[in-house]
C-alpha positions in Angstrom: -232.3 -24.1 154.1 -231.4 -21.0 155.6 -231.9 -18.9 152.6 -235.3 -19.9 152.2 -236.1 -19.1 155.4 -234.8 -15.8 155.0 -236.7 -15.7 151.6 -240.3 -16.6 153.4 -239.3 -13.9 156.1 -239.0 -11.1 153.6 -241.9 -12.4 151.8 -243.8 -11.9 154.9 -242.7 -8.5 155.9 -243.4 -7.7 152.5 -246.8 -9.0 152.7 -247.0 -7.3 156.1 -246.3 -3.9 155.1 -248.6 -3.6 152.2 -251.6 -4.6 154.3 -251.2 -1.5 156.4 -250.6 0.6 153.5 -254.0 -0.6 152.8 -255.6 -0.5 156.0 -254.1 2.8 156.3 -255.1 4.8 153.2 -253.7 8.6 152.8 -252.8 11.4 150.5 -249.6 12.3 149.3 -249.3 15.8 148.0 -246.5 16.9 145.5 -246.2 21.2 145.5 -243.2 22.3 142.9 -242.9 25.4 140.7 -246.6 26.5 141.2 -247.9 22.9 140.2 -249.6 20.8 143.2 -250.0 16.6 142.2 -252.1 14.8 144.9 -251.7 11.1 145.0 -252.6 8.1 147.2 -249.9 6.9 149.3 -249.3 3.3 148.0 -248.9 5.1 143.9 -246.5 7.5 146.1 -244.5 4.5 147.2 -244.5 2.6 143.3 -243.3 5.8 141.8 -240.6 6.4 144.5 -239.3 2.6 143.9 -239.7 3.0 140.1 -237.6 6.3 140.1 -234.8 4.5 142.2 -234.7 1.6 139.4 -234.3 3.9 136.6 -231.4 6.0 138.6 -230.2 3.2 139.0 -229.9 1.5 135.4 -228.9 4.8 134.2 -225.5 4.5 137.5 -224.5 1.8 135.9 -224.5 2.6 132.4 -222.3 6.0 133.1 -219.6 3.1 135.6 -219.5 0.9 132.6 -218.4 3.8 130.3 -216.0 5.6 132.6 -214.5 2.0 133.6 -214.3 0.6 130.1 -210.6 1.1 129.3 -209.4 -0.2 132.7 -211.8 -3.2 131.9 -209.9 -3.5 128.4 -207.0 -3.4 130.1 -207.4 -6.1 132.6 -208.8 -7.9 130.3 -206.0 -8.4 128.1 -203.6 -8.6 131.1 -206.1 -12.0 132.1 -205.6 -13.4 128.7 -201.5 -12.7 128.1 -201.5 -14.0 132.0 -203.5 -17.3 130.8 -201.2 -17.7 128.1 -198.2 -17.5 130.2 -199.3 -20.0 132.4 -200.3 -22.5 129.4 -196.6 -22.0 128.0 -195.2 -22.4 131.5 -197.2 -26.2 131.9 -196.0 -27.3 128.4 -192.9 -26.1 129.6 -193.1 -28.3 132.3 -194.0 -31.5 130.4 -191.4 -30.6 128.5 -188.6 -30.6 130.8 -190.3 -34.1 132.1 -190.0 -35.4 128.7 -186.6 -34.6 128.1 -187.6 -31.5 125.3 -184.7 -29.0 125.3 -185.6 -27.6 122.2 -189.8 -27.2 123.2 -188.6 -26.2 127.1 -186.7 -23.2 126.1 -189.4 -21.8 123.8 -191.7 -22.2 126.2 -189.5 -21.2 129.0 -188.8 -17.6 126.6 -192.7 -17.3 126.0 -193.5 -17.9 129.6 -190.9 -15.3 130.8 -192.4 -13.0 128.1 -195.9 -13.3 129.3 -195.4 -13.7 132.6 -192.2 -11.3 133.2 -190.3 -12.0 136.9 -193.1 -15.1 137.8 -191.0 -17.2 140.3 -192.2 -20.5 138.5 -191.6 -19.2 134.9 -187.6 -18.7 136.2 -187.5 -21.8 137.8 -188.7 -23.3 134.0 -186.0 -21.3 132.2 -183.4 -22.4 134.9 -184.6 -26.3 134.0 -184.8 -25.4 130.2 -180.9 -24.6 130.4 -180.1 -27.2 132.8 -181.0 -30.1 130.1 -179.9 -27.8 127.3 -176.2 -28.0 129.1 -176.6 -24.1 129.3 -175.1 -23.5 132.9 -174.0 -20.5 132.6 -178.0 -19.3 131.8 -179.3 -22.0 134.5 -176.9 -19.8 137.1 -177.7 -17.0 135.9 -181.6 -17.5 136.3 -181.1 -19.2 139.8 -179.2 -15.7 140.5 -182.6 -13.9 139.7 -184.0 -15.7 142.4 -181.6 -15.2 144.9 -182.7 -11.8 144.2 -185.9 -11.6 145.6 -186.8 -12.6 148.2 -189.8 -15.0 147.7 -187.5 -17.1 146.3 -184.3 -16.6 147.7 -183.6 -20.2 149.1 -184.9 -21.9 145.9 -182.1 -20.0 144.6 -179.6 -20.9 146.5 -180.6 -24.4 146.5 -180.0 -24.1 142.1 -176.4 -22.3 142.5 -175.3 -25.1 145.7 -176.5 -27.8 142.6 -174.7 -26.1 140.1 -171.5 -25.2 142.2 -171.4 -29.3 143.1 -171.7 -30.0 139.7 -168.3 -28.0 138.9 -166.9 -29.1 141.6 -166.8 -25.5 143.8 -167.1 -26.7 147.5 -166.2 -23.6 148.6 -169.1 -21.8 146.9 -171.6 -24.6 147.7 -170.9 -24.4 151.2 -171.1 -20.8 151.4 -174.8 -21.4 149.5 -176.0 -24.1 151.9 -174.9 -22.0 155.1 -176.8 -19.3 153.7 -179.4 -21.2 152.7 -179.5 -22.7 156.4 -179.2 -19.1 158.1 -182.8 -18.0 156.2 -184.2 -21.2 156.5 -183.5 -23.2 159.2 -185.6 -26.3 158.2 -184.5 -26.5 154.6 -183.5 -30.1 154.8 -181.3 -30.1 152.1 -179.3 -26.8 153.5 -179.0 -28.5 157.0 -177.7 -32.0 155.2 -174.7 -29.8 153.2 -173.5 -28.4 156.3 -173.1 -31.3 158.9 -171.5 -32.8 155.6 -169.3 -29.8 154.9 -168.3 -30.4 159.0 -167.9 -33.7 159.0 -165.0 -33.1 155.9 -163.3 -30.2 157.8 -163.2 -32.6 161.2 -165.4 -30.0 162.7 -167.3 -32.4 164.7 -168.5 -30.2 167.9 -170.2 -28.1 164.6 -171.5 -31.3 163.2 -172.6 -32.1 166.3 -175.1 -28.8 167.3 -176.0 -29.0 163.4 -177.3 -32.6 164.4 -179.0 -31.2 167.7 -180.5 -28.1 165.5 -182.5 -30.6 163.2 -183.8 -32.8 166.0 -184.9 -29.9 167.8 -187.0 -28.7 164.2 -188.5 -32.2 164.1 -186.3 -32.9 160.8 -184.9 -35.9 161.7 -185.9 -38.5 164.7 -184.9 -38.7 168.1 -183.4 -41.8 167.7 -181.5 -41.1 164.5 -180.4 -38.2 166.1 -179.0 -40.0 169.2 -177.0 -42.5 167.2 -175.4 -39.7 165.1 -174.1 -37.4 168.0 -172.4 -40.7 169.2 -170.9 -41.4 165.8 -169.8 -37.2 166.2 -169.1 -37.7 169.7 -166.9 -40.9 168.9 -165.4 -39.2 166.4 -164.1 -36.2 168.2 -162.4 -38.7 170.9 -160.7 -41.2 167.9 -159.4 -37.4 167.1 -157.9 -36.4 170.7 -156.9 -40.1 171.8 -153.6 -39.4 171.8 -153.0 -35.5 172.9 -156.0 -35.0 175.1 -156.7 -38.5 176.9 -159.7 -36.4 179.2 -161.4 -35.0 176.7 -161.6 -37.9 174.9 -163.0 -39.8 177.5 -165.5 -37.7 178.6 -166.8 -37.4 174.8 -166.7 -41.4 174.3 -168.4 -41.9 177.8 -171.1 -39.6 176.2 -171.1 -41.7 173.0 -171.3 -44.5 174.7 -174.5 -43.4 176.9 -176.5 -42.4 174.0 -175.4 -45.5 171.9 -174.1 -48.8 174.2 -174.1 -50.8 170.6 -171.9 -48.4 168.7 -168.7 -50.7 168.5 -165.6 -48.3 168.0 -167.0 -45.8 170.7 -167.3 -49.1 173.3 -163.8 -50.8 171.9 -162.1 -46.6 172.4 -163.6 -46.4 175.8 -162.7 -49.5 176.7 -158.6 -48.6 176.2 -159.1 -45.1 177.6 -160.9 -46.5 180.8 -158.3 -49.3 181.3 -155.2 -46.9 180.6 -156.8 -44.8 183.7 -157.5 -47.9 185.3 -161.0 -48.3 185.4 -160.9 -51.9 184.2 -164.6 -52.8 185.9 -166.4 -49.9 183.9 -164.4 -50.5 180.9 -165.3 -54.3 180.9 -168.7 -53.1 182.2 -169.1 -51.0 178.6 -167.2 -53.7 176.3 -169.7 -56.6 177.8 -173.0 -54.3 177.4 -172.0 -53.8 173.6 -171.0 -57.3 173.0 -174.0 -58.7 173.6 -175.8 -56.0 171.5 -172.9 -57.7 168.5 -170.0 -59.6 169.4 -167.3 -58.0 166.8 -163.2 -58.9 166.9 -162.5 -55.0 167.9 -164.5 -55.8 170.8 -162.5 -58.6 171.8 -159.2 -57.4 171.4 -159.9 -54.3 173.3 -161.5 -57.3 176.1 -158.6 -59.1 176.0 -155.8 -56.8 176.2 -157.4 -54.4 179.0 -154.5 -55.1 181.3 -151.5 -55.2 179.9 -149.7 -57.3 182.5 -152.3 -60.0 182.3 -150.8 -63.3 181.7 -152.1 -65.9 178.7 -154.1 -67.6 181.2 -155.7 -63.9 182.2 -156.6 -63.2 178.8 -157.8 -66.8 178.1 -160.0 -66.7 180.9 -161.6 -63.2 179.5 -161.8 -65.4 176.2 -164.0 -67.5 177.9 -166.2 -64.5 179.4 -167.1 -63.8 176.3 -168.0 -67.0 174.5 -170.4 -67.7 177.3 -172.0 -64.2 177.3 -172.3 -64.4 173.7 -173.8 -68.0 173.5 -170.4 -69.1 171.6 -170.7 -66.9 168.5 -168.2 -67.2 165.8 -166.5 -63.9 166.9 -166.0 -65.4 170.7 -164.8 -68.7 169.0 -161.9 -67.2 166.8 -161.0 -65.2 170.1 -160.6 -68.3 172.7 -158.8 -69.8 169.6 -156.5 -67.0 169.7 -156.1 -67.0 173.5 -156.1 -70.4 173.9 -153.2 -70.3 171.1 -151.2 -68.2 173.2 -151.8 -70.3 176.4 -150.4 -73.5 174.4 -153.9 -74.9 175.1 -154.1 -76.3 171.2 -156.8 -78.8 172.1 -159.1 -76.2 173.5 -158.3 -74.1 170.2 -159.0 -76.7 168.2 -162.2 -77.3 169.9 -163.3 -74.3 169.8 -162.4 -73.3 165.7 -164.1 -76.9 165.0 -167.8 -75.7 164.3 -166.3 -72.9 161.8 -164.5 -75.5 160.1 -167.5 -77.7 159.3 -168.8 -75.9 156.3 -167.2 -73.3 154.2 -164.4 -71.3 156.8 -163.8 -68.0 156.5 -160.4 -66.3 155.6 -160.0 -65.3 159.2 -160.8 -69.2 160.5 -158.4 -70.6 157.9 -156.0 -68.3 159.3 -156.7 -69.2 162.9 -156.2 -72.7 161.6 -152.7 -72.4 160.4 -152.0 -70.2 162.8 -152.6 -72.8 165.5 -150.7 -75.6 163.2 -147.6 -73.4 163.4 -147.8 -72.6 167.2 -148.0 -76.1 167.9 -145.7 -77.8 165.2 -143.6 -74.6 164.1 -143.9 -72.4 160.9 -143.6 -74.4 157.5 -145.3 -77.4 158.1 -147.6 -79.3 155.4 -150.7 -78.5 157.5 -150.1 -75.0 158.0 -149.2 -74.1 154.8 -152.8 -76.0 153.3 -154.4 -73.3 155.7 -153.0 -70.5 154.0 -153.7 -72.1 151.1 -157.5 -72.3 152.1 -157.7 -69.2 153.3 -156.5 -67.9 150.0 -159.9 -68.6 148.1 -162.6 -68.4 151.6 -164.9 -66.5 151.9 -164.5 -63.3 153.3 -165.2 -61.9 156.8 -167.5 -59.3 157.7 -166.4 -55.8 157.1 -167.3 -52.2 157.5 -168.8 -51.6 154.5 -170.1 -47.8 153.0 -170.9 -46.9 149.4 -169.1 -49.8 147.6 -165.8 -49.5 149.5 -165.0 -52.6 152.3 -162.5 -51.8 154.7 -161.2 -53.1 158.3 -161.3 -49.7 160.0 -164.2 -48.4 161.0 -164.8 -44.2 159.9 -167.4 -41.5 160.7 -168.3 -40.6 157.5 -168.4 -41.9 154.2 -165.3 -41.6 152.1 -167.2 -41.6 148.4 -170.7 -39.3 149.8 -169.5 -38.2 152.8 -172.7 -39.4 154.4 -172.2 -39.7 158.0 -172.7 -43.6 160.2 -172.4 -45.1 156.5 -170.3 -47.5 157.4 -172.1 -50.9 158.4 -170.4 -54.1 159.8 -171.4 -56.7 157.1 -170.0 -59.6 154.9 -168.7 -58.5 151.2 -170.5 -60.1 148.6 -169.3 -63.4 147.9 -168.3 -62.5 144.2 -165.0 -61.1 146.2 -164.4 -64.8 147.6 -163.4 -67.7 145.8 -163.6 -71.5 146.4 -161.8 -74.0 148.4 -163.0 -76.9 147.0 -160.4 -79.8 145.4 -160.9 -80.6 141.7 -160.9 -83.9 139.9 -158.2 -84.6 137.4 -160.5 -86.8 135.5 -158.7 -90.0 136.8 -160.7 -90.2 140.4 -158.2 -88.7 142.6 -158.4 -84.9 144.0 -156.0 -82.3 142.8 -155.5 -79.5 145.2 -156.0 -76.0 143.1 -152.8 -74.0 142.8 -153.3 -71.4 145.5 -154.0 -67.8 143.9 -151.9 -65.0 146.3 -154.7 -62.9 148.0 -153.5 -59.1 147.9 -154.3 -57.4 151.2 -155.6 -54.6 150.2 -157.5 -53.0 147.3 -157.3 -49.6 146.4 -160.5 -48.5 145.4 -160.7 -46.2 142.2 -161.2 -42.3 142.5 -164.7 -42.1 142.6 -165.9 -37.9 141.9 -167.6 -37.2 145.3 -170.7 -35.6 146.0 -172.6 -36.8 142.5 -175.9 -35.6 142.2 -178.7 -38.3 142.3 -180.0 -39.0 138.6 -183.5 -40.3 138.2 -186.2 -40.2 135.5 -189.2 -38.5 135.8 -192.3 -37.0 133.6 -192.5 -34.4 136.2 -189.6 -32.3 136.7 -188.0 -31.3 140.4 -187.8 -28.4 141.5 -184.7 -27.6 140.9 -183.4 -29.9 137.4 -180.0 -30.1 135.7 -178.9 -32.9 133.2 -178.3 -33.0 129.5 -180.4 -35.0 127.1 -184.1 -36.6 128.3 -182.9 -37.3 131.7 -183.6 -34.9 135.0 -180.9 -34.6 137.9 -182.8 -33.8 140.9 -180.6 -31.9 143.3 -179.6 -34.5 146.3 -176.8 -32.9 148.7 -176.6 -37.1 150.2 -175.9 -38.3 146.7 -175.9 -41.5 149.0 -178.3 -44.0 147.2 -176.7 -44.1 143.6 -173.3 -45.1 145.7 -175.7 -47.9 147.1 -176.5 -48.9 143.6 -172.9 -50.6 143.2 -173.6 -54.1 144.3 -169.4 -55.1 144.7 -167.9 -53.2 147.3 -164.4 -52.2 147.0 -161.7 -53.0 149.8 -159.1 -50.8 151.1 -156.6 -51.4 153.4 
């Protein structure tokens, strides 16, 4: 629209100006070297225009010829450039497919055509990394590190490969680096709270943690619940030679996170050694409802050590009716009621778990109760133990395929820190407590199987890169054969893949 506009304008100035050429008619008189040319003035004005055309024309002709090599030249530096880039995209496809063979020729051609291009190193760095070359993949990830465009991708290739032979000490020293020029990296950040978190260096972990909220990496919420996890962490650590300092840190886990049970059950015995029993039942009861758990009530029940068995039955009861009667409040007025010699009220309140299929810790309850109140070896007792042998199991902290009673910061397989999450094992781990027929009509009771307290769990290599498929390579891929490794500092979701956890003691 505009244009046009501006085309009609110009058309009408043009129009303009030769009206008052011709209402305005003159002479224009050429004198040079004794010759004299008289001539209107609107011929004047064609021959001046005509004169600049042909100056023109004859301009360019002389810039053509003086420009022609450099013209060759960038020419030819256009077409090797174009080239490059092809060979760098089949490289690419290749690398996705799996091609070790194709990558590296078109890793070598697009080096050749393209010389120090950031993206043709990053192919030759992939081309070796299938190829099993790691030696050439560091050594290419170490050309980046040298300039400084690409300094962090680098870093990011030599932290993978360093992991992948096992060098902590060298992938640290990559990630912190990698951190220091780049504070947001994600991956840089995520190495060095997990390098922390394995040196115990949680007041490091914990400003790492406060960094990446404060850069929007990770949420405020997240954020909150892992400084408590750090901050709980640091006070399981100084429990028992700095008693202050790890109250004050649990108090601040606690504030940030009411539901995180071991920072409630470890404030609640640092509070009542100090004796602030009202704040320390104040925290216990505020996390309890959020999820009753037995650490909970043991810390509840034991906050005063000269309580009687009436005292502790009586907190017992404080928490069954806070809790609605959960399972968890059950099992502990069983116990205190046990311990009060009040086996009708234990009974009573273990008989809903009993109804269906009890758990190892009910069957336990169970004979536990038989032998307080009829003494150790009876018939009853002993069918508990035997039940409890093949019942299902009770919730555990569970991280990365390994079960275990005690709860832990961090992840012992990935180091991922608040893994660990209070669930049931799969029931593959329990076994049944039904009676079998003999084939004659009457029950036989199956031969009870001895149920070891503890399984090791296997060394498992820590910090395993994440391997996926993909058509498109990552940028930074390692792995033999067709398949891509992605560098993943967590390394947490193929430990998630392992649907049987493992249980330790």
């Amino acid at each position: 629209m505009w244009r046009a506009l501006a085309f009609l304008a110009l058309l009408a100035l043009a129009a303009y100006g030769a009206t008052w050429v011709a209402d305005h008619p003159g002479t224009v008189t050429i004198v040079w070297s004794g010759y004299e040319v008289a001539t209107s003035l609107a011929i004047a004005l064609i021959g001046v225009l005509i004169a600049a055309i042909v100056v023109g024309f004859i301009w360019a002709i002389v810039r053509g010829i003086i420009t022609l090599p450099e013209a060759l030249v960038r020419g030819s530096r256009d077409r090797r450039r174009a080239k490059g880039f092809s060979a760098l995209s089949r490289g690419m496809v290749a690398v996705g497919s799996g091609d070790p063979l194709a990558a590296r020729r078109h890793a070598n051609d697009a080096e050749r055509l393209l010389g120090a291009e950031p993206l043709a190193l990053l192919l030759k760095a992939q081309a070796a990394q299938i190829s099993g070359d790691r030696e050439a993949a560091e050594q290419a990830f170490q050309r980046m590190v040298d300039d400084p465009e690409t300094r962090v991708l680098g870093l990011r290739g030599l932290f993978v490969e360093a992991r992948r032979r096992e060098d902590d000490v060298s992938a640290r020293a990559y990630a912190a680096e990698a951190a220091r020029l780049a504070p947001s990296v994600t991956w840089a950040n995520e190495a060095v709270l997990e390098a922390q978190c394995a040196d115990g260096d949680w007041g490091g972990a914990t400003e790492t943690v406060e960094r990446r909220a404060s850069l929007g990496l990770i949420e405020k919420g997240l954020a909150r619940r892992q400084r408590a996890v750090l901050l709980t962490a640091a006070a399981q650590s100084r429990e028992a030679g700095e008693p202050e300092a790890a109250t004050e840190r649990v108090l601040r886990a606690v504030k940030l996170a009411p539901d995180l049970v071991p920072a409630a059950s470890l404030a609640g015995r640092l509070l009542a050694r100090r004796g602030h029993l009202r704040q320390a039942a104040k925290i216990i009861e505020t996390a309890w409802r959020a999820g009753p758990h037995p650490d909970l009530a043991k810390t509840y029940l034991n906050l005063r050590l000269g309580d009687s068995v009436r005292d502790r039955l009586a907190r017992a009861d404080t928490l069954a009716r806070i809790s609605s009667w959960h399972p968890e409040a059950r099992l502990a007025m069983a116990q205190a009621a046990s311990e009060a010699r009040e086996f009708d009220k234990a009974r009573e309140a273990l008989a809903p778990l009993l109804t269906d299929r009890p758990t190892v810790r009910a069957c336990l309850a169970m004979a536990h109760l038989e032998e307080a109140e009829h003494g150790a070896g009876t018939g009853r007792a002993r069918e508990w133990l035997a039940r409890a042998a093949h019942a299902p199991r009770d919730p555990l902290w569970i991280a990365d395929g390994v079960a275990t009673e005690r709860w832990a910061p961090v992840s012992p397989v990935t180091g991922r820190l608040d893994a660990f999450v209070w669930k049931t094992p799969m029931e593959v781990l329990a076994g049944h407590d039904e009676r079998t027929d003999d084939g004659k009509g009457s029950p036989v009771e199956s031969k009870p199987e001895p149920m070891p307290s503890a399984v090791i769990a296997p060394p498992m290599p820590p910090k395993s890169p994440t391997v996926v498929k993909s058509a498109t390579p990552g940028p930074l891929a390692a792995g033999t054969g067709t398949t891509v490794v992605f560098p993943d500092p967590k390394a947490a979701e193929s430990a998630k893949a392992d649907p049987k956890p493992q249980l330790v003691g």
